[in-house]
C-alpha positions in Angstrom: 5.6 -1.7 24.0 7.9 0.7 24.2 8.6 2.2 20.8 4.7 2.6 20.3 4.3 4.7 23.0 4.2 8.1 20.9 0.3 8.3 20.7 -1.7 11.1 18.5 -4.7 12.1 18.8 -6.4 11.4 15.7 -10.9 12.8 15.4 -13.1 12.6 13.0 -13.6 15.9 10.8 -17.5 17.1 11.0 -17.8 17.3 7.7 -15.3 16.0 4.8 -12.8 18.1 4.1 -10.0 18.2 1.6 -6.4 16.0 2.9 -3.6 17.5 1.6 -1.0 15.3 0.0 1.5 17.8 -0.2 1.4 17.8 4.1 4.2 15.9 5.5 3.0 15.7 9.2 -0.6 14.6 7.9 -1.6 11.6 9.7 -2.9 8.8 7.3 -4.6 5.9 9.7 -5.4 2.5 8.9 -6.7 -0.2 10.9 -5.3 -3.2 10.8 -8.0 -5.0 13.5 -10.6 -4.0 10.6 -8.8 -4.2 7.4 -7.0 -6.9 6.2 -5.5 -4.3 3.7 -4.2 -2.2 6.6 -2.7 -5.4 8.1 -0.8 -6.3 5.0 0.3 -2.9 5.0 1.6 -2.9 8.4 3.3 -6.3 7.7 5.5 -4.8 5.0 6.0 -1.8 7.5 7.3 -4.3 9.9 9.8 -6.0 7.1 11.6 -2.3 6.6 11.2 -0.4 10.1 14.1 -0.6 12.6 14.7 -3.8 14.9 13.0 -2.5 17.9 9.9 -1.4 16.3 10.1 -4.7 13.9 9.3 -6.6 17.0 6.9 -4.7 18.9 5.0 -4.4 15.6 5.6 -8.6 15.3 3.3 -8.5 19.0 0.6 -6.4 17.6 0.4 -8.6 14.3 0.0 -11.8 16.4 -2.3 -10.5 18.2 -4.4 -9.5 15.6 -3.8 -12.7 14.0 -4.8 -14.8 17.5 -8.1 -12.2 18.0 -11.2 -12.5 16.2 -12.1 -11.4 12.7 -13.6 -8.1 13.1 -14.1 -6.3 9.8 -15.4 -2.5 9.1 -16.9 -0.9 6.4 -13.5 -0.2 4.3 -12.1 -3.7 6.0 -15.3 -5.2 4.4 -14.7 -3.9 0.9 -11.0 -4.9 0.8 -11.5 -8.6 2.2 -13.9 -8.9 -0.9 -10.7 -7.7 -3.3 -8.1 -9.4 -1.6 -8.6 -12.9 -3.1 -9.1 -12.0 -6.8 -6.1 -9.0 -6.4 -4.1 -12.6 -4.8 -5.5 -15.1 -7.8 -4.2 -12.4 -10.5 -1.0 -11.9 -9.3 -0.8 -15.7 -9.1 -1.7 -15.9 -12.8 0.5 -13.2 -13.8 3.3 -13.4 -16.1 6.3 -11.7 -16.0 7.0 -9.4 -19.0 9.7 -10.4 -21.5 11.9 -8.1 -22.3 12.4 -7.2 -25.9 15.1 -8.8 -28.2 16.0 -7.2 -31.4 17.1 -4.0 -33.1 16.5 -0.5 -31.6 14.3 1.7 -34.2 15.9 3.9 -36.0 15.2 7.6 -35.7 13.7 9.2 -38.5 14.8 11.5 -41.0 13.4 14.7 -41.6 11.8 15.0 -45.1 13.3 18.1 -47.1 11.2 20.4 -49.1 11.0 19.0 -52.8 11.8 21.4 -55.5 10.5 21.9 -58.9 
């Protein structure tokens, strides 16, 4: 696999500590052997990454997919989720746009006089 080859090292902080959003190089790590959310996610990665990539990442989803079900404590939260977040978007409608007339701005009330 070579365009997964980059590795990062990637510990545990001692205590929590505050992740700033605002950092561009802040690693954000999911696992998709754990988490069927993080596997989605890295499904819809594969769909917009570059061709080389698309297809190592295609290896590592098999894989995953072939391997046994091995869920962590996130990973255990999300597979309970999953299938009522799948049955509402099922069920969903999409939104109708509205027909008609735009509103008319309204006018400013002058001062009365006596």
């Amino acid at each position: 696999m070579g365009e997964l080859t980059r590795r990062y090292i990637v510990m545990q902080m001692a205590a929590e500590g505050p992740f700033d959003i605002t950092d561009p190089d802040a690693p954000f790590v999911l696992k998709p052997w754990k988490d069927p959310a993080a596997l989605q996610a890295l499904i819809v990665y594969r769909e917009h990454c570059y061709p080389e990539l698309a297809q190592e990442l295609d290896q590592w989803i098999e894989a995953i997919a072939a391997g046994p079900k091995i869920r962590g404590g996130v990973g255990s939260r999300n597979e309970l989720t999953a299938p009522a977040r799948s049955e509402r978007a099922a069920k969903a409608k999409p939104k109708a746009k509205a027909k008609g007339k735009l509103a008319k701005p309204l006018k400013k009330k002058g001062k009365r006089r006596s």
